[in-house]
ChimeraX commands (.cxc) that place a marker at each C-alpha (Angstrom):
marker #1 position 184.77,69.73,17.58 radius 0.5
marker #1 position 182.55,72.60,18.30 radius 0.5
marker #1 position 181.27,74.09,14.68 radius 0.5
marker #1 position 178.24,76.31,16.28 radius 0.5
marker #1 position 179.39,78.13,19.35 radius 0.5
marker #1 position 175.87,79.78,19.54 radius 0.5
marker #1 position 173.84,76.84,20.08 radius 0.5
marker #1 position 176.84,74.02,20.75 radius 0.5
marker #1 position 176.48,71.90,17.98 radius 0.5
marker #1 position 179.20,69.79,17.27 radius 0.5
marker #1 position 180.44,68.26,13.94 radius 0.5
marker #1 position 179.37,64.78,15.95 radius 0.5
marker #1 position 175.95,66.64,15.57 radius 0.5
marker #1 position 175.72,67.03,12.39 radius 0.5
marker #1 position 176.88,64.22,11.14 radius 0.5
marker #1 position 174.05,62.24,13.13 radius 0.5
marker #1 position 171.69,64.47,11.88 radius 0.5
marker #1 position 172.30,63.93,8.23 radius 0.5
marker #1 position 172.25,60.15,8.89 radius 0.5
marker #1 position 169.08,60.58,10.27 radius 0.5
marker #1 position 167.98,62.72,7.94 radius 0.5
marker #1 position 168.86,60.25,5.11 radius 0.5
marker #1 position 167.52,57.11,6.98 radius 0.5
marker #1 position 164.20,58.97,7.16 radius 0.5
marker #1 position 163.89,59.58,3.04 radius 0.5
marker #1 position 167.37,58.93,1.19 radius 0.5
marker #1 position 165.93,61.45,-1.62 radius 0.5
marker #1 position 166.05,64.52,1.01 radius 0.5
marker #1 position 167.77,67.33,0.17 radius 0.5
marker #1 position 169.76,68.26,3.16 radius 0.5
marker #1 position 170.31,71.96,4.55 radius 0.5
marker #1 position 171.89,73.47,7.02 radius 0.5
marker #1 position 168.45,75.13,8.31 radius 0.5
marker #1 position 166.87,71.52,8.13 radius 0.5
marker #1 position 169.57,70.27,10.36 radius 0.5
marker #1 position 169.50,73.08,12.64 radius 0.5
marker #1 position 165.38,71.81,13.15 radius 0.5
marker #1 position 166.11,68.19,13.16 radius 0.5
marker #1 position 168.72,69.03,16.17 radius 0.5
marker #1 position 165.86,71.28,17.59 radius 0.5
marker #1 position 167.97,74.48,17.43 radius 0.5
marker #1 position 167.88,77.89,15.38 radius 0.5
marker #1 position 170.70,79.49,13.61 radius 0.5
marker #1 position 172.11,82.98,15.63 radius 0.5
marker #1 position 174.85,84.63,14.53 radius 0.5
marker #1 position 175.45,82.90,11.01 radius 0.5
marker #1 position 179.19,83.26,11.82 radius 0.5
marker #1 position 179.68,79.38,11.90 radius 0.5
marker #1 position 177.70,78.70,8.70 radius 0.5
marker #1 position 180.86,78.27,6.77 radius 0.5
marker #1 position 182.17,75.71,8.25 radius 0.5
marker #1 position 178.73,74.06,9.02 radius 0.5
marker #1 position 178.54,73.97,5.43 radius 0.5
marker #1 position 181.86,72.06,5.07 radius 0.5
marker #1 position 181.18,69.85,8.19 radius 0.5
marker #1 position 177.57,68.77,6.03 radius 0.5
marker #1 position 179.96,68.38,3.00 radius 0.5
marker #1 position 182.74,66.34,4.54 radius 0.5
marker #1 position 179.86,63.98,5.90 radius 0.5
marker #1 position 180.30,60.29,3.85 radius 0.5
marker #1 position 176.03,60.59,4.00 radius 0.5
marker #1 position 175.88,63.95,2.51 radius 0.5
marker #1 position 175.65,63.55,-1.04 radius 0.5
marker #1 position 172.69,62.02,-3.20 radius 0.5
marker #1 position 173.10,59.99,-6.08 radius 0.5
marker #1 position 172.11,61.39,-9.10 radius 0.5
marker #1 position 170.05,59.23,-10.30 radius 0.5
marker #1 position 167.84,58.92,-7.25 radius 0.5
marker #1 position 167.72,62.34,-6.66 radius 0.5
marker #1 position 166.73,62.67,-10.57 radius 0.5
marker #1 position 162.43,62.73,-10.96 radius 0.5
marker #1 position 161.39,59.84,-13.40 radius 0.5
marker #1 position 159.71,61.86,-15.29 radius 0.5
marker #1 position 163.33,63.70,-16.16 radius 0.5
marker #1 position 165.22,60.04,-16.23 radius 0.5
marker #1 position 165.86,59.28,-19.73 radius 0.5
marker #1 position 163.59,57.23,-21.37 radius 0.5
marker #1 position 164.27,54.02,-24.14 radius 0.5
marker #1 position 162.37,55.48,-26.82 radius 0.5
marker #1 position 159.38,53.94,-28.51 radius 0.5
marker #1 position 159.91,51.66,-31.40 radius 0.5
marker #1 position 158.00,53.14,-34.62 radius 0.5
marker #1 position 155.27,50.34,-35.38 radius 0.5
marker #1 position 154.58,49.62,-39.03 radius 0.5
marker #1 position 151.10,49.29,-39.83 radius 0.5
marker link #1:1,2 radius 0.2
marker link #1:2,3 radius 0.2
marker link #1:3,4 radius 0.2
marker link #1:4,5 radius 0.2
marker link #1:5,6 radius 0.2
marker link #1:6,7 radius 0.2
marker link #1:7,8 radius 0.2
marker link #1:8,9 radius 0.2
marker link #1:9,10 radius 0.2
marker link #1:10,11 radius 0.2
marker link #1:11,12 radius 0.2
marker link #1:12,13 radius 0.2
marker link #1:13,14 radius 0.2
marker link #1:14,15 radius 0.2
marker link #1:15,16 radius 0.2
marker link #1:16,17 radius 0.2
marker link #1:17,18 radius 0.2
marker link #1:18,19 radius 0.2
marker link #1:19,20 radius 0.2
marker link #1:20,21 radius 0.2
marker link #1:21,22 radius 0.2
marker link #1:22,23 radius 0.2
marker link #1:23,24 radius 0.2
marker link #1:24,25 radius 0.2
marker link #1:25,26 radius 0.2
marker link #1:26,27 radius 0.2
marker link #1:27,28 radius 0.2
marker link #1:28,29 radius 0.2
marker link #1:29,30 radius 0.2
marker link #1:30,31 radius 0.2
marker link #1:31,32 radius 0.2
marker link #1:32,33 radius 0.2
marker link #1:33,34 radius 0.2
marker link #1:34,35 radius 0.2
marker link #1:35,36 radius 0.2
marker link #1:36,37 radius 0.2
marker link #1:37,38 radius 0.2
marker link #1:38,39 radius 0.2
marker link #1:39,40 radius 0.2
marker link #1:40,41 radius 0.2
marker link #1:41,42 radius 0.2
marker link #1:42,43 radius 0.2
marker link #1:43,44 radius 0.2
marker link #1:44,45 radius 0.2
marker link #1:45,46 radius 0.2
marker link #1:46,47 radius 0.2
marker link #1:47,48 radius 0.2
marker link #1:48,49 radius 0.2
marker link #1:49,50 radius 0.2
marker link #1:50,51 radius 0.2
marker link #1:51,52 radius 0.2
marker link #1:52,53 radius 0.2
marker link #1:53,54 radius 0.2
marker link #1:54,55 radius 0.2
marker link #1:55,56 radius 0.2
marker link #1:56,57 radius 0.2
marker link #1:57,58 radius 0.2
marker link #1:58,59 radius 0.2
marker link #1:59,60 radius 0.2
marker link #1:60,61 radius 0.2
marker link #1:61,62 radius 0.2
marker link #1:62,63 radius 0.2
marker link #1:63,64 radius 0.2
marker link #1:64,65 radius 0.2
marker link #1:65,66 radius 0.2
marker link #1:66,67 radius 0.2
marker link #1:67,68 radius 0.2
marker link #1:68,69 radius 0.2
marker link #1:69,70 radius 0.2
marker link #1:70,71 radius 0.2
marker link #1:71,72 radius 0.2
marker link #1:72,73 radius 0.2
marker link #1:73,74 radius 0.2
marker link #1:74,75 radius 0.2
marker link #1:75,76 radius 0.2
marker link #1:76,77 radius 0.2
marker link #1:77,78 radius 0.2
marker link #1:78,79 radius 0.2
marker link #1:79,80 radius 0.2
marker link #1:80,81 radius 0.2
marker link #1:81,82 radius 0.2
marker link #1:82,83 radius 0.2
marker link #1:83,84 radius 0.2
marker link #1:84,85 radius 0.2
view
């Protein structure tokens, strides 16, 4: 299906993109502009950006996992033990 009439990209499209995207550094934080790049096109119109957005949403490689996604220096941490002297 046709989601970007503008440039023809296709929900095919995105998908791959996203995959690539995520074989490249799982961690990424995908975007419609950084698709639009990785695919080598520019956004025109904007008209198709809402259901570009739910295309990228309805992809199975879309979403990070929390926990990767979260910095270690956020994670939580087991705290220290208090050492007696």
């Amino acid at each position: 299906m046709i989601v970007c009439q503008c440039t023809a990209i296709s929900d095919h499209d995105i998908r791959a993109a996203i995959s690539w995207m995520r074989a490249a550094d799982p961690d990424t934080i995908v975007t419609a502009g950084k698709i639009y790049h990785a695919l080598g096109k520019r956004a025109d119109c904007g008209g198709c950006l809402p259901l570009f957005i739910d295309t990228m949403r309805g992809s199975p490689e879309f979403p990070v996992d929390a926990r990767a996604a979260t910095p270690p220096t956020l994670r939580q941490r087991p705290r220290a033990r208090a050492r007696a002297d």
